[in-house]
Structures are given as structure tokens and as C-alpha cells.
N, C-alpha and C positions, 0 to 999 in steps of 0.2 A: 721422435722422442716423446715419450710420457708429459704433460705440461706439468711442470715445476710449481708448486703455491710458493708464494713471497716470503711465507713463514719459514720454507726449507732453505734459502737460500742463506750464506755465514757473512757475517760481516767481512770486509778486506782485511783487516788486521787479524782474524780469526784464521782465515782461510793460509793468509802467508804463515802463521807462525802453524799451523798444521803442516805444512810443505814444506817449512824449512826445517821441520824435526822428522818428520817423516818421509819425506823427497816422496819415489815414485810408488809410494805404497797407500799412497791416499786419490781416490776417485771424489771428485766432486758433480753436483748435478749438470754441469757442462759439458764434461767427455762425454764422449760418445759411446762410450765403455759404463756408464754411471745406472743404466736400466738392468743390466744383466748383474754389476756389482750390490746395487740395492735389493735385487729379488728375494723373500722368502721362498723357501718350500711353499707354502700354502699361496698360492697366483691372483688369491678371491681377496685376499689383503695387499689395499694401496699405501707399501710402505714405502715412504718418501726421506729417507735419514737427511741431512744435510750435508752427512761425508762417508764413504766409507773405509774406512783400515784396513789394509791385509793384515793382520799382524804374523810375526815369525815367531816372537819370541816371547818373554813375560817382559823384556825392557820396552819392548811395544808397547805392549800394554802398557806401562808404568811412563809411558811418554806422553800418550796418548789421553789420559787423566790427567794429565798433571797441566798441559796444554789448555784442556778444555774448561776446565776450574778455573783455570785462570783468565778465562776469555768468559763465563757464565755462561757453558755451553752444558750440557748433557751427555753421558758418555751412555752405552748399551752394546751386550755383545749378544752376538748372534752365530753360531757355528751353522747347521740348516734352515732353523726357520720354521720347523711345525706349528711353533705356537707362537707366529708372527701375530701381532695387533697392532691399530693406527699410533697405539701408543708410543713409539720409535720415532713416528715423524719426529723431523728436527733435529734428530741427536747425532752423535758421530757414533757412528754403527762401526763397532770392532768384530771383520771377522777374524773364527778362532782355528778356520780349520785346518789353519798350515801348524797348531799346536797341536800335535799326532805323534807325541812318545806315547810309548806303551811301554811297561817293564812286570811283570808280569813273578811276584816272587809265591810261590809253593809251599817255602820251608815257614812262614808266617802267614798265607792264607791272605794273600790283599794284592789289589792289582791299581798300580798307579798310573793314571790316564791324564794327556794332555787335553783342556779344553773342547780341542776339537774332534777327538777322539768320539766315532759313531762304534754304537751296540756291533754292528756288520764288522767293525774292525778288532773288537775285543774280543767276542765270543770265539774267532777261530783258534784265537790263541792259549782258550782253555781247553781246546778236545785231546781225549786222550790223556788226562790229568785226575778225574777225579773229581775236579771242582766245578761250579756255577756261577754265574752274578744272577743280581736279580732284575732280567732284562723284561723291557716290554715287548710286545707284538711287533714291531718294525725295525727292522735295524739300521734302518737312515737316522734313527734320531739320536743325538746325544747323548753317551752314559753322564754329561755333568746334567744340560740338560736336566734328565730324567729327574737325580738327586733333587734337583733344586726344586720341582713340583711336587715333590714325595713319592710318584711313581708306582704304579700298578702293573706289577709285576705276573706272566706267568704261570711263577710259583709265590705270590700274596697271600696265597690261599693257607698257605703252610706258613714261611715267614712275614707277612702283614707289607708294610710298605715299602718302597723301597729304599727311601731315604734311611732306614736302619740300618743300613749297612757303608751310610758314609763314613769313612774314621777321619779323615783329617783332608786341609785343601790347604795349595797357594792361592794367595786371593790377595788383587791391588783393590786395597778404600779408597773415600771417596777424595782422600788427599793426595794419591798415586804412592801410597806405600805399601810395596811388597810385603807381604806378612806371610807364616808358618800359621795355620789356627787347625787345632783339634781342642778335644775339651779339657784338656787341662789349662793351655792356653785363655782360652778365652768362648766359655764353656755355654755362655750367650747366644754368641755369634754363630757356635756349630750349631746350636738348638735351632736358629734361625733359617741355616742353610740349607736343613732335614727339612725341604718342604714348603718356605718362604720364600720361593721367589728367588730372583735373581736382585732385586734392590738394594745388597748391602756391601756390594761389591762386584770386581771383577774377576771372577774366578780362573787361574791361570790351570792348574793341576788337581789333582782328584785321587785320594788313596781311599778304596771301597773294600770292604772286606768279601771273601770269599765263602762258598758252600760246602761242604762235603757233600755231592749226589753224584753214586758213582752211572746210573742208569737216568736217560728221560725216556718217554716214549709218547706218542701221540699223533697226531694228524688233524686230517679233512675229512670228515663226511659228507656232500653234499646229495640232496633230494629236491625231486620236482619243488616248487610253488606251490601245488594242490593237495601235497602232503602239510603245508605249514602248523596248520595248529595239533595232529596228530603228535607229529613232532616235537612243538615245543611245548606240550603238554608233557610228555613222556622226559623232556629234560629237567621240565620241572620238578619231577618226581624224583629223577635220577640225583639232582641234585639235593633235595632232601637228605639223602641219609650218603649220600657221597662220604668218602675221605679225603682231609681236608689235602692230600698227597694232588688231586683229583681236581684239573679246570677244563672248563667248559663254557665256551663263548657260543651262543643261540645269533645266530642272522638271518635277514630278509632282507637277497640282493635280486637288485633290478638290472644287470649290462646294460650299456645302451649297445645301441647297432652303430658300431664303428668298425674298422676296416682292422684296426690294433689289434683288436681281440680274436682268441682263436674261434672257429665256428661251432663248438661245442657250446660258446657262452655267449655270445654276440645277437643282441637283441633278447635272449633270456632271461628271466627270475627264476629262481632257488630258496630254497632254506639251509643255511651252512651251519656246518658245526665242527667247530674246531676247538681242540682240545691237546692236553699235557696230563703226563701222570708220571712222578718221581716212582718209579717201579721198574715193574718187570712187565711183557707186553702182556703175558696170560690174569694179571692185576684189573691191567685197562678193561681187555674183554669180557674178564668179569663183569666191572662195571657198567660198559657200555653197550650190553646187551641187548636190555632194553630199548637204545636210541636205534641200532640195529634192525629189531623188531617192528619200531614205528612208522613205515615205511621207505619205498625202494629205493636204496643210495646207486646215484648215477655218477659217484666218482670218490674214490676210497685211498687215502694215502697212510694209514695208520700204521706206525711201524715203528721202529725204535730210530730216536733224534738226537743226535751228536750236537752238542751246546754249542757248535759253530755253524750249525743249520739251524737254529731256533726260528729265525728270522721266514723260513721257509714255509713254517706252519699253518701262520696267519696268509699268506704272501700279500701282503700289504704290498701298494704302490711304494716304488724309491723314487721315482723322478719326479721332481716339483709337480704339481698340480689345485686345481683351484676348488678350494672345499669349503661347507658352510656348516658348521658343526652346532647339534643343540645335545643334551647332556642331562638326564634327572637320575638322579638317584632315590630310592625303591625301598617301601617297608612292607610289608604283607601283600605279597604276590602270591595270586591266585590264580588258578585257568582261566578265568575267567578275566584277569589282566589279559593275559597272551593272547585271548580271543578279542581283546580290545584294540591291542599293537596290531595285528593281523588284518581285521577289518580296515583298519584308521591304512596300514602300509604294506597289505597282501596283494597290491592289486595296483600293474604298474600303470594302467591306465585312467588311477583317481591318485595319484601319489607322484612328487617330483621326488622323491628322495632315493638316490643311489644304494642304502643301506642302513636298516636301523639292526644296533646288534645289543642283547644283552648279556652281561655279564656279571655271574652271583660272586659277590663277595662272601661277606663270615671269614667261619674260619679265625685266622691272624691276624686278617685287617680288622676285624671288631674288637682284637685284645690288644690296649692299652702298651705300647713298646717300653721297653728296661731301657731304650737311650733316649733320651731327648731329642724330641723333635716335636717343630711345628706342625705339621701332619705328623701323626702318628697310628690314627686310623681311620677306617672309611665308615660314615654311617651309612646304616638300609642294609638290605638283605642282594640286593639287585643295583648296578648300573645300569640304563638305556644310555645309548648313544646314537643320536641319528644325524646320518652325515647325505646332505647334498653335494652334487658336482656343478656350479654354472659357468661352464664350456661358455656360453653366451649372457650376456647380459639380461635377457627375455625370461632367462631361468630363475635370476635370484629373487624374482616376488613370490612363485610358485614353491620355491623349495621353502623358504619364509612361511607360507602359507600353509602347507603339509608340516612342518614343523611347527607350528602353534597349533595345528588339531591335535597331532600325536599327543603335545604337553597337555591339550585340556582332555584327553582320553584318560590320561594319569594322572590326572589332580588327587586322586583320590589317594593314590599311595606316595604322593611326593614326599619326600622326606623332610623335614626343614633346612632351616641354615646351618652353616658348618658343617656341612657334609665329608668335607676329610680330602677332598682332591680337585686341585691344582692344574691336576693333569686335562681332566676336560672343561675346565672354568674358562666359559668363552667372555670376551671382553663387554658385553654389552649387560652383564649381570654385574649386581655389585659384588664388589669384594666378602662382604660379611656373608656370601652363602657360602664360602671354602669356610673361613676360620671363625669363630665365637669371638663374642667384644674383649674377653679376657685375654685371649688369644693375637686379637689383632694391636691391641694395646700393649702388649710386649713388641712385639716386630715392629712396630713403629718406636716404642722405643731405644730397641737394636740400632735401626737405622738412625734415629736422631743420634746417637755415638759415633758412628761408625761412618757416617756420612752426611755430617753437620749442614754443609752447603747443598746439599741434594743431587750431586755431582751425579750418582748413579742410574736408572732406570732400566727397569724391568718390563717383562709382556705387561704383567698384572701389579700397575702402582697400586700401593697400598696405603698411599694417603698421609697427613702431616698426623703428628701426636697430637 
């Protein structure tokens, strides 16, 4: 078993009155059951809770706060875990994922999701409708999740974030009170939920509005490594005068040689290109001509995407695994940026990094959203994301190491603070590079209302008033 720190362990009178509200749905660091209970998705995070909850229901939930408050414990929900940080040690870790209603209504355009409810579960249930949400790249993660980061959708590029499309949530405060909150209710709190984190509650349910798109279309292109900057020269440009209908994520992957992987990609690097286009496919081809022409794609899935395949596009890993993620966002990107990524992570044999990918915002993420919300849009023209894997422990100084060259490659176009997303804001940055002081000055004091004793906690605390 994993060694336990002292800090994780609850006090006896904490730990009985957990058990006797909760009996067999609470794992503590003792069972033998308690490493597999505690795991995020992400495996490169030592998250250590103090307990963890199945929950079934929202009276879980609403037990399970009300408990903890009362002992000066921490509550935190987790349904996967993408965006696990140390910040959870200690707390009773609610999981959400046994909350999996879905109801899914048409004649009003909104789909109401329990908690636990992942992107892979909703999306099948719009095909053949008409409609969309505004899902990210993966579909292991959370649609509440997503909301509560503001969420980079896609389709962003057309509709902006994805927290604009929250309409209303159940959510137990920091006193274990069930509440109804949209914005007529309490018009604060939904501002706060578009995009601030999980700290001002525990979110049981989730009504998200719907799209009209009756067509998607898109794929994979993938090309050698020694095509790279050809390539992502020619996206650069394509993305220039793009329609905003039109995304386009640019990568540099490295496989390792494992046995998992099929032998097409096993020990290989690539330049990927994966893309969406609300259209018709003769639309995309248009567009995508040119990435076409910039050299030989050695694997092509572009076609038309049923919004219960989305998840397919990217094919992002679904099974946990252990990642180390760094994140800048992009103002005046030039070729000569991409000749900089390229150099810094074309080249698997001076780079630990599994993948660095960019992707152009504009568009609706830089237009100011009509609903309130804490993220409401993204600044820079460009996010980088570079993601290592340490499989071993030997790995995490070298991927550290490749990840601070990449970032001093892009000093030049890093964008400042408040950059508008949540979604890749990794723990070891301060909070004030998502949101502006005016910004973070409301959401604290949201939470100071809303969760007086601090009862709550999220990935990314946001600090006292």
C-alpha cells in the first residue's frame, strides 16, 4: 500500500461519524481497497484524501458536508480526476460517478446531467437529433467538470467558452444545503460556476443548453516528423483567414516503444492534425487543402462525425494514466514561433515530451459572452499544450526540463495573466494567471457567502478575500 502522511489520516470521532452516516460507502486509508478508491485519472498526482465517498445520490452528498463541517474537515468531489492536484489531500473525496442520470429534452434544447455524468455518455444520446453540446476532446472527462473550468470546446471557435452554455445546477454549499441555482436565483453564484472552479460548492446536477448543428465533419491527418514545420507553417496560414465554423489542433507526437501500441505508431513521431468543421465535408476540403498539399499524410480519417463519435477525433487516452502538463497561451504567432516549438520538440531524441499541441483560439473565445461568467473568454491568438508521460520516476526531471525550454522558447509571445482557462491551469502556477484581481476578488467573495467555514475545496483554491 501507498505510505499514508499523518496529515491524511481523520481523527476517531471524525472517521465513526463518517461510517455511521455513511456505513459501506466510505473507504478510508486503511482498506485495502483505499489506493484504487483514492486514484485520479492523472497517476503523476499523489492524491492522498483522508476518505473516500461513493456517493449514489445528492443525500450523499448533503450527508457527507454536513458531517465534515461539523468535524472541520474539507469536502471535494471528484467524478475522473483529469485535473487531480495535491490540493485534495486530506479532504473527504466525494466520488460522483454513480450520479449518471441523463434526461436529455429536445422540445427546449438542454440536457440535464448527473455529476458524474462523462462527455462519452452524453454525446451518444444526442446523434441523430440535430443538436450538439459544447464538448472537449476527450470524452472520459466530465460535462460538470468541464462547465466549472469554462471549458474549450471543439466548437469555441464559433460559440466561445463552454461555460456559456450552463443554465442552471443542484449544488450542496458549504453548509450541506441542497439548493436549485440558475440566474435568477442567485445570479452570483451561476457567474461563479461559468468557469470558477469547483469551490463554492458541491455540484449534484447540471442543465447545459443545446446547439442547433445539424452536420459535423472532421478527422485526422497525420504526416511524418520531417514534414513538421512544412506543415505547421501551412496551418498557420490556413488558420488565418479560416471560418470561425473551422478548428484545428497542430501536434508533435513522440510514441514510446511499447508493446500497447499498434506497430504503425510504436516507437514513432508524427505531426497530427486534427480537426472539426460545422459544415458539409466538400466545406472542410475546401479549407483543408492546403494542410493536404503540405506534405504526405500517412493516415487520413476525415469524414463526417456523428456528435456521439466526437470523442473519436482527438482519440485521446480514456484509461487513467500519468501526465505532466505545461500550458501557455499565444499572442503573435509567427513561423517562425513553430520553427521554435519544432526545434525545442521535433526531435524525440533531445525532448522528453510525449506531445506538444497547438491550438488557435479567436474567433468566440475572444468575444466577450451575453451570460455571465467567470471565464468568459480566452486571451492570445494560440494555446501550446505540452504534455509529458513519467511511466517511471527517472522521467519526471527530464519532462520538467523539456518543458521549461519549450516555455523559454515562447517568452516572447506569452500572453500575460488572466488568460481565460481553467482548463489547462496546472497547480504549481498561481491562480492570478486564469483570472484578473477584479475577477478573482468576486469569486472569493462568492465563496466567502456561500461557504463561510471553507467547507469546500476545489483542484485550484482560490484563496481567502
Amino acid at each position: 500500500m501507498t505510505d499514508i502522511a499523518p496529515t491524511t489520516r481523520l481523527a476517531a470521532d471524525a472517521a465513526a461519524a463518517l461510517s455511521e452516516a455513511l456505513d459501506d460507502r466510505v473507504v478510508f486509508p486503511d482498506h485495502p481497497t483505499y489506493p484504487q478508491a483514492a486514484m485520479p485519472w492523472n497517476l503523476a498526482v499523489p492524491q492522498q484524501p483522508a476518505a473516500v465517498v461513493d456517493v449514489r445520490d445528492a443525500e450523499d452528498v448533503v450527508t457527507a458536508v454536513r458531517v465534515a463541517r461539523q468535524h472541520g474537515l474539507a469536502v471535494s468531489a471528484q467524478p475522473v480526476g483529469h485535473g487531480a492536484t495535491q490540493a485534495l489531500s486530506g479532504v473527504v473525496l466525494l466520488r460522483t460517478a454513480g450520479l449518471d442520470s441523463i434526461d436529455v429534452d429536445l422540445d427546449i434544447g438542454v440536457a440535464r446531467v448527473g455529476a458524474g455524468v462523462t462527455w462519452g455518455q452524453l454525446l451518444p444520446a444526442l446523434d441523430g437529433t440535430g443538436r450538439i453540446a459544447m464538448a472537449g476532446s476527450n470524452p472520459s472527462v466530465s460535462v460538470v467538470g468541464l462547465m466549472l473550468g469554462g471549458g474549450m470546446s471543439w466548437f469555441g471557435r464559433r460559440y466561445g467558452i463552454s461555460a456559456r452554455t450552463l443554465r442552471s445546477v443542484r449544488i450542496v454549499d458549504g453548509e450541506g444545503t441542497l439548493r436549485h441555482v440558475d440566474d435568477s436565483t442567485d445570479a452570483d453564484l451561476m457567474w461563479a460556476l461559468r468557469g470558477g472552479g469547483g469551490e463554492y460548492g458541491i455540484v449534484v446536477e447540471a442543465e447545459i443548453a443545446l446547439l442547433d448543428e445539424a452536420v459535423i465533419v472532421g478527422g485526422k491527418l497525420l504526416y511524418p516528423i520531417e514534414v513538421a514545420l512544412p506543415v505547421l507553417t501551412a496551418f498557420l496560414d490556413v488558420n488565418r483567414t479560416a471560418p470561425d465554423t473551422f478548428t484545428c489542433w497542430a501536434s508533435l507526437m513522440h510514441f514510446p516503444d511499447v508493446e500497447f501500441l499498434p506497430e504503425p505508431l510504436r516507437g514513432q513521431s508524427f505531426v497530427n492534425l486534427d480537426m472539426t468543421l460545422l459544415g458539409s465535408i466538400d466545406e472542410l476540403e475546401t479549407v483543408i487543402a492546403p494542410l493536404r498539399a503540405a506534405g504526405p499524410v500517412v493516415h487520413d480519417t476525415v469524414g463526417e462525425v456523428p456528435i456521439g463519435s466526437l470523442g473519436q477525433v482527438a482519440d485521446e487516452p480514456t484509461d487513467p494514466s500519468p501526465s505532466m502538463e505545461y500550458a501557455a497561451f499565444l499572442t503573435d504567432v509567427t513561423n517562425d514561433t513553430v520553427r521554435r516549438i519544432v526545434d525545442v520538440a521535433g526531435d524525440r531524441t533531445s525532448t522528453a515530451l510525449f506531445m506538444v499541441e497547438i491550438r488557435p483560439l479567436g474567433g468566440a473565445f475572444a468575444t466577450p459572452s451575453d451570460v455571465p461568467a467567470a471565464i468568459d473568454q480566452a486571451v492570445g491568438d494560440y494555446a501550446v499544450v505540452a504534455l509529458g508521460m513519467p511511466m517511471v520516476p527517472e522521467l519526471v526531471e527530464p519532462i520538467l526540463g523539456s518543458q521549461k525550454a519549450l516555455e523559454a522558447s515562447l517568452a516572447h509571445e506569452a500572453a500575460g495573466g488572466g488568460h481565460g482557462s481553467l482548463t489547462f491551469h496546472t497547480a504549481d502556477k498561481p491562480i492570478d494567471e486564469v483570472y484578473s484581481s477584479q475577477t478573482l476578488d468576486r469569486l472569493r467573495a462568492v465563496k466567502a457567502r456561500t461557504d463561510p467555514d471553507g467547507v469546500i475545496r476545489g483542484n485550484h483554491p482560490i484563496g481567502a478575500s
